[in-house]
N, CA and C atoms as an extended XYZ file, in Angstrom:
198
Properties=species:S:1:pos:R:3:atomname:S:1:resname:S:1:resid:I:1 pbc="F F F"
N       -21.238      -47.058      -20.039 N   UNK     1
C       -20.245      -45.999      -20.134 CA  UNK     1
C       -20.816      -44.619      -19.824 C   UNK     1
N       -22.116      -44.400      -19.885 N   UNK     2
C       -22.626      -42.993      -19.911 CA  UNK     2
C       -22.249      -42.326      -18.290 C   UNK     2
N       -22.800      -43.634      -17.772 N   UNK     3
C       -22.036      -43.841      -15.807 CA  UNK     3
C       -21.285      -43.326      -15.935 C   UNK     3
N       -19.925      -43.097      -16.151 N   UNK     4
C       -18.203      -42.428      -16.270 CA  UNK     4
C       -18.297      -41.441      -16.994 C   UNK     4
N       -19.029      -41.203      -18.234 N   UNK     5
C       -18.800      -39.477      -18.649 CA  UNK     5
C       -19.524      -38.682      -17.865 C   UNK     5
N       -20.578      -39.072      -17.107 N   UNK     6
C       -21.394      -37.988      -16.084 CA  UNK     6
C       -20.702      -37.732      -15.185 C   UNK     6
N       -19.514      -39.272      -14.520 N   UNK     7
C       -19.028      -38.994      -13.373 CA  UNK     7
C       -17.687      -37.911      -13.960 C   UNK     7
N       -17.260      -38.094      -14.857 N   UNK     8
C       -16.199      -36.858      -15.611 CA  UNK     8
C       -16.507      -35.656      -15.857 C   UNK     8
N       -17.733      -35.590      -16.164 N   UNK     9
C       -18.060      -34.239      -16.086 CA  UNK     9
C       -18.290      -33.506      -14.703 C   UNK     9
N       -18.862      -34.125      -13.824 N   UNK    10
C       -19.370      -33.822      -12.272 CA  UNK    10
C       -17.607      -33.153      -12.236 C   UNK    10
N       -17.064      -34.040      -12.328 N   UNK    11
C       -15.528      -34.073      -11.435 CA  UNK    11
C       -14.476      -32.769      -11.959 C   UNK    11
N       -15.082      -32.853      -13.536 N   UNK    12
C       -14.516      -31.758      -14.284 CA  UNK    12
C       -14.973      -30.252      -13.309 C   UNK    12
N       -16.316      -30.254      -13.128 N   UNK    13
C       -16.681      -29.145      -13.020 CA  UNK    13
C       -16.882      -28.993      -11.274 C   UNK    13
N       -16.929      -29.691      -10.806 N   UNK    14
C       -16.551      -29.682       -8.933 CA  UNK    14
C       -14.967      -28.818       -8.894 C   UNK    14
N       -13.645      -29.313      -10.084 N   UNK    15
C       -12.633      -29.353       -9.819 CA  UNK    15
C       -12.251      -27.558      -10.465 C   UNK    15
N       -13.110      -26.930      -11.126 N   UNK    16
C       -13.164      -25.714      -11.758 CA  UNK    16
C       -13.461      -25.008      -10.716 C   UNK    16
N       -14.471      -25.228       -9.848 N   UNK    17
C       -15.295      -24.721       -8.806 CA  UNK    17
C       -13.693      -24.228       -8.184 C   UNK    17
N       -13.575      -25.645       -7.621 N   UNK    18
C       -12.283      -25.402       -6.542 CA  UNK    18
C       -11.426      -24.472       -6.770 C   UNK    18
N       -10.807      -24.908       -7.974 N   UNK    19
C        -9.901      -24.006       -8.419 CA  UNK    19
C       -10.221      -22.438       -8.658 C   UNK    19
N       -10.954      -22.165       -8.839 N   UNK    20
C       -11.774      -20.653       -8.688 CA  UNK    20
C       -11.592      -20.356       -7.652 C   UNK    20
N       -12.301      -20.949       -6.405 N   UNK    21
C       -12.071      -20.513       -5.081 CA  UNK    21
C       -10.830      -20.374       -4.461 C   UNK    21
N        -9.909      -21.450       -4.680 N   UNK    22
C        -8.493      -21.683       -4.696 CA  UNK    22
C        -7.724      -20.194       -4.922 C   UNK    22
N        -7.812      -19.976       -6.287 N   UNK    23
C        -7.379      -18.683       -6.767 CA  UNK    23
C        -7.760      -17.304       -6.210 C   UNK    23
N        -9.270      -17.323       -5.880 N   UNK    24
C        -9.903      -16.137       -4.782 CA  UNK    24
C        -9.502      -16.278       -4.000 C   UNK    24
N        -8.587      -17.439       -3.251 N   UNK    25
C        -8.123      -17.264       -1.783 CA  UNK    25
C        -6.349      -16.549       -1.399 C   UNK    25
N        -6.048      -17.206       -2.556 N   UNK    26
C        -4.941      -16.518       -2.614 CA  UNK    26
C        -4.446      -15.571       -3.201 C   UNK    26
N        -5.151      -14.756       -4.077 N   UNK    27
C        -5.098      -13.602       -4.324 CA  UNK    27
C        -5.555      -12.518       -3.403 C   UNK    27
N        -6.320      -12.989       -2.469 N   UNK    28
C        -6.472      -12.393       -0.824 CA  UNK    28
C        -5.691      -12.188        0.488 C   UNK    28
N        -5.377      -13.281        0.117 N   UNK    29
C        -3.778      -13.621        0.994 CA  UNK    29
C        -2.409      -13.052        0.304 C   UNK    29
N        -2.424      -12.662       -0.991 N   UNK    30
C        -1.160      -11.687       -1.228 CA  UNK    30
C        -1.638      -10.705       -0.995 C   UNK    30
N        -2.981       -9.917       -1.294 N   UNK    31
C        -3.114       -8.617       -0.617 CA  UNK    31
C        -2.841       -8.228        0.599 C   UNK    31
N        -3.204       -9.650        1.656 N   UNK    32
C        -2.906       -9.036        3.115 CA  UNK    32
C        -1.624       -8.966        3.128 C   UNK    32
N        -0.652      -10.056        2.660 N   UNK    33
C         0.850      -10.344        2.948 CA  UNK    33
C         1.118       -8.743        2.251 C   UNK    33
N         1.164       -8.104        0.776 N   UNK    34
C         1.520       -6.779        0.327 CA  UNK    34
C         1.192       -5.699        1.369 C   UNK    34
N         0.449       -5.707        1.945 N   UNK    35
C        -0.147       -4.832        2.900 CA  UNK    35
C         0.239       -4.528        4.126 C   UNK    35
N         0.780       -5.813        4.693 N   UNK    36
C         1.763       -5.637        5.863 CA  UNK    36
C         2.883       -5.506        6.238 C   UNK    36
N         3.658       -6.075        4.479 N   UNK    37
C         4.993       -5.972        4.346 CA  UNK    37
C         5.287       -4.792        4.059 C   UNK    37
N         4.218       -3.814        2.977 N   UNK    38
C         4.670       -2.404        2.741 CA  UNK    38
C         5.361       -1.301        3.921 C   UNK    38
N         6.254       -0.858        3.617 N   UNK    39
C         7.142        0.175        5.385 CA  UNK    39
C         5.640        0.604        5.192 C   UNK    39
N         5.304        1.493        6.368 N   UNK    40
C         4.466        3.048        7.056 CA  UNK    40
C         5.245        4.245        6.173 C   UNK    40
N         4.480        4.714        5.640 N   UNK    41
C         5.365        6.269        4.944 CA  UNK    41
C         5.025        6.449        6.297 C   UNK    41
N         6.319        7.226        6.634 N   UNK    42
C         6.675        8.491        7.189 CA  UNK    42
C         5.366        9.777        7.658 C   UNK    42
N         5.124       10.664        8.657 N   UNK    43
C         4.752       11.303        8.995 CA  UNK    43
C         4.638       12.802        7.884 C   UNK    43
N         3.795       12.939        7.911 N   UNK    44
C         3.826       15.057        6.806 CA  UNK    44
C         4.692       15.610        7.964 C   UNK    44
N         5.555       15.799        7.578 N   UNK    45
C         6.182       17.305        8.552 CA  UNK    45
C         5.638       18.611        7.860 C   UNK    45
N         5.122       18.995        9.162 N   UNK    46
C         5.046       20.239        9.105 CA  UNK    46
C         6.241       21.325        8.527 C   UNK    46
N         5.954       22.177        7.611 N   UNK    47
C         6.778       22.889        7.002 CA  UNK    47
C         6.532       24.153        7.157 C   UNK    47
N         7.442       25.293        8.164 N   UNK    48
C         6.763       26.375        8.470 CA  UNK    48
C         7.285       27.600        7.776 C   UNK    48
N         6.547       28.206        7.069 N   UNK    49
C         6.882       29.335        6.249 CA  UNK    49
C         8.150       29.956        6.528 C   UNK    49
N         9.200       30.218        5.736 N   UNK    50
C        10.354       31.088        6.267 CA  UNK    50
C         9.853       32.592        6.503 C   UNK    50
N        10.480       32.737        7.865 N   UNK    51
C        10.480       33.879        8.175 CA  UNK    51
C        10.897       35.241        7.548 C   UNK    51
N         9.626       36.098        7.432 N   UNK    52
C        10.093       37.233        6.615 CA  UNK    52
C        11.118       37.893        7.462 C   UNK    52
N        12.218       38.352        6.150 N   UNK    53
C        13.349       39.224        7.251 CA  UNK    53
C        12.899       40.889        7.838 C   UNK    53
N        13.464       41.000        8.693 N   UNK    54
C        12.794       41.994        9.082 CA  UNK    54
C        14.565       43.278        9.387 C   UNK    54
N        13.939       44.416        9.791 N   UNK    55
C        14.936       45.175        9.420 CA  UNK    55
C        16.316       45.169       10.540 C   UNK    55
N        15.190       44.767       11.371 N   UNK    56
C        16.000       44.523       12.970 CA  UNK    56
C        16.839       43.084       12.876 C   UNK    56
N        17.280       42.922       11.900 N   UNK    57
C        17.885       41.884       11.997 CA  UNK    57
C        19.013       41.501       12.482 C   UNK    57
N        20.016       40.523       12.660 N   UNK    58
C        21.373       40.037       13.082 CA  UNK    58
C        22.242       41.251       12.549 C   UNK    58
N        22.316       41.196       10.869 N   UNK    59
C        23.316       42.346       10.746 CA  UNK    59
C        23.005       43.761       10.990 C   UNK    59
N        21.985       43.865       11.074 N   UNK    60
C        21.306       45.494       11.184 CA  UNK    60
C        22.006       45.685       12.717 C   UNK    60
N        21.847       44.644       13.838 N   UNK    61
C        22.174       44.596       15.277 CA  UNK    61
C        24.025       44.717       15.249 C   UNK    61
N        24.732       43.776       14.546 N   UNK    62
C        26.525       44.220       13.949 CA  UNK    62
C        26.687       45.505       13.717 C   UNK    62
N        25.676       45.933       12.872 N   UNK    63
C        26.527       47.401       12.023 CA  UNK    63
C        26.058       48.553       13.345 C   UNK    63
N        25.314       48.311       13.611 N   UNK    64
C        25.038       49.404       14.694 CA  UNK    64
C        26.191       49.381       16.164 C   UNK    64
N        26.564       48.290       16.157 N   UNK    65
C        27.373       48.266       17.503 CA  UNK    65
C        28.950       48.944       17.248 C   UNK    65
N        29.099       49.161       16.115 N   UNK    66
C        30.675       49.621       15.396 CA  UNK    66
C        30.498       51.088       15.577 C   UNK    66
């Protein structure tokens, strides 16, 4: 009998192995799958300071033409 608990243990612990690796593989493979499925954010747009008003402006150009 000692024959069969060595071979149970071998088998126990070959089958831990696997399963370890098993689990490292696919926890690799959802990272890539998360990774490719995520959209692309979007581009930074540029955001350009509002223009200080100045005196010459649209209405300054109205009131003067009256």
């Amino acid at each position: 009998m000692m024959e069969f608990e060595e071979f149970a243990r071998q088998f126990r612990q070959r089958t831990t192995q696997r399963m370890m690796e098993f689990e490292k593989a696919l926890a690799e493979a959802q990272g890539r799958v998360e990774k490719s499925v995520r959209p692309p954010s979007p581009p930074a747009q540029r955001q350009t300071p509002p223009r200080p008003a100045s005196a010459r402006g649209r209405v300054q150009g109205l009131l003067r033409k009256e």
